[in-house]
N, C-alpha and C positions, 0 to 999 in steps of 0.2 A: 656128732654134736647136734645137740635138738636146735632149732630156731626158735626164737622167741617173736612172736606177735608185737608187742608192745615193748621196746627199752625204758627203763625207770630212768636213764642218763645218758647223753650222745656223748664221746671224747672228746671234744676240742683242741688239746694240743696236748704237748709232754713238757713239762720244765724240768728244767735242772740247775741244780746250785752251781755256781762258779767264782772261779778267783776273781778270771777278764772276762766278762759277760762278748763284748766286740769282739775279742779274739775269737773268741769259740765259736762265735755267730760266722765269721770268715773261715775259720777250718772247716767248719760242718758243710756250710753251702759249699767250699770248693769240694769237699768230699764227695757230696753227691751229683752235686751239678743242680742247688738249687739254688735261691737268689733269699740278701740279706734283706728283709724286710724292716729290721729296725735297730736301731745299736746307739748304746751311748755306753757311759761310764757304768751306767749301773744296771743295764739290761741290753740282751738282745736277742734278736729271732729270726729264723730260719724257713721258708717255707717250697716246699714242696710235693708233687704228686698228691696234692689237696690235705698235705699233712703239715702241722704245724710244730716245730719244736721251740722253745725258748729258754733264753741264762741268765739266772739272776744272779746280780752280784752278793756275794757271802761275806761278812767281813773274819777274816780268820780261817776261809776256807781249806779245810785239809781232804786232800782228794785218800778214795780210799787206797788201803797198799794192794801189790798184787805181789805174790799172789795172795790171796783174802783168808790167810791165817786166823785173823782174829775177830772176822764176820762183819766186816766193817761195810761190807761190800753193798751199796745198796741197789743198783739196779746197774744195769749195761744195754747196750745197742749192739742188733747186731746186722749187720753191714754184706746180703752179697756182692761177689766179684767175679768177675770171669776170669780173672788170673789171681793167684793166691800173692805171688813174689811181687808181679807187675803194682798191683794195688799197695802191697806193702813197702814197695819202693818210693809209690806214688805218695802217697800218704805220710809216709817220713820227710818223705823231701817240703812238705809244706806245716811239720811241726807235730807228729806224731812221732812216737820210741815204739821199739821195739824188745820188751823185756825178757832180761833171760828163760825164765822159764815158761813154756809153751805146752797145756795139757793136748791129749789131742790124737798124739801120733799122727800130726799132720792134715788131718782132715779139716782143720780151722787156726785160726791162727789171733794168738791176744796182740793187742797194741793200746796203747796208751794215749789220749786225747794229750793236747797240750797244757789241759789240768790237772793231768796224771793219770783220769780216772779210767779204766779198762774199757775196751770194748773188740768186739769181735769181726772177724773177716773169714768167712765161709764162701768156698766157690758155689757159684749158680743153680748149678744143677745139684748142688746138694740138698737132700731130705731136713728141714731145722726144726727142733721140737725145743 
């Protein structure tokens, strides 16, 4: 990948549409182990390892299906773990699903936010592209 000298744009944060803007602000931080920076009824944010994420509230929000038949799918996270089961235990137990169908053959694994919407769990030392 070439460097670039000059970026025309720095990132600042990720957003994302949400039902509960606070819930997800609390799953995500306890996901990672980062700290809720700001939450109310209709936003919240998350920040960590000098990265920012935040949820806004959607009125009507439909999370997308999985699996993502009908391309609905717009973006996902993806999450390493040092244990695939241990994380996915973890992460259920504070308001994640686990859905039936898992592409993969086991090398990562889908879970569902408590907005429905997908995202991934890859052990550590795996290669991610």
């Amino acid at each position: 990948m070439e460097k670039q000298d000059e970026s025309m744009a720095a990132l600042s944060m990720f957003n994302i549409d949400s039902a509960e803007p606070a819930r997800m602000a609390r799953f995500y931080a306890a996901a990672l182990g980062w700290v809720v920076t700001y939450s109310d009824d209709s936003y919240g944010m998350v920040e960590g390892n000098g990265i920012k994420i935040g949820f806004g509230k959607v009125e009507g929000f439909r999370a997308a299906q999985w699996p993502d038949e009908a391309g609905a799918k717009r973006f996902h996270l993806d999450l390493q773990v040092d244990d695939l089961d241990e994380a996915t235990n973890s992460l259920c137990a504070i308001g994640a699903s686990q859905p039936e169908f898992q592409p993969g053959a086991g090398r990562w694994r889908v879970l569902l936010d408590p907005d429905g919407q997908p995202f991934c769990l890859s052990p550590r030392s795996a290669v991610t592209q």
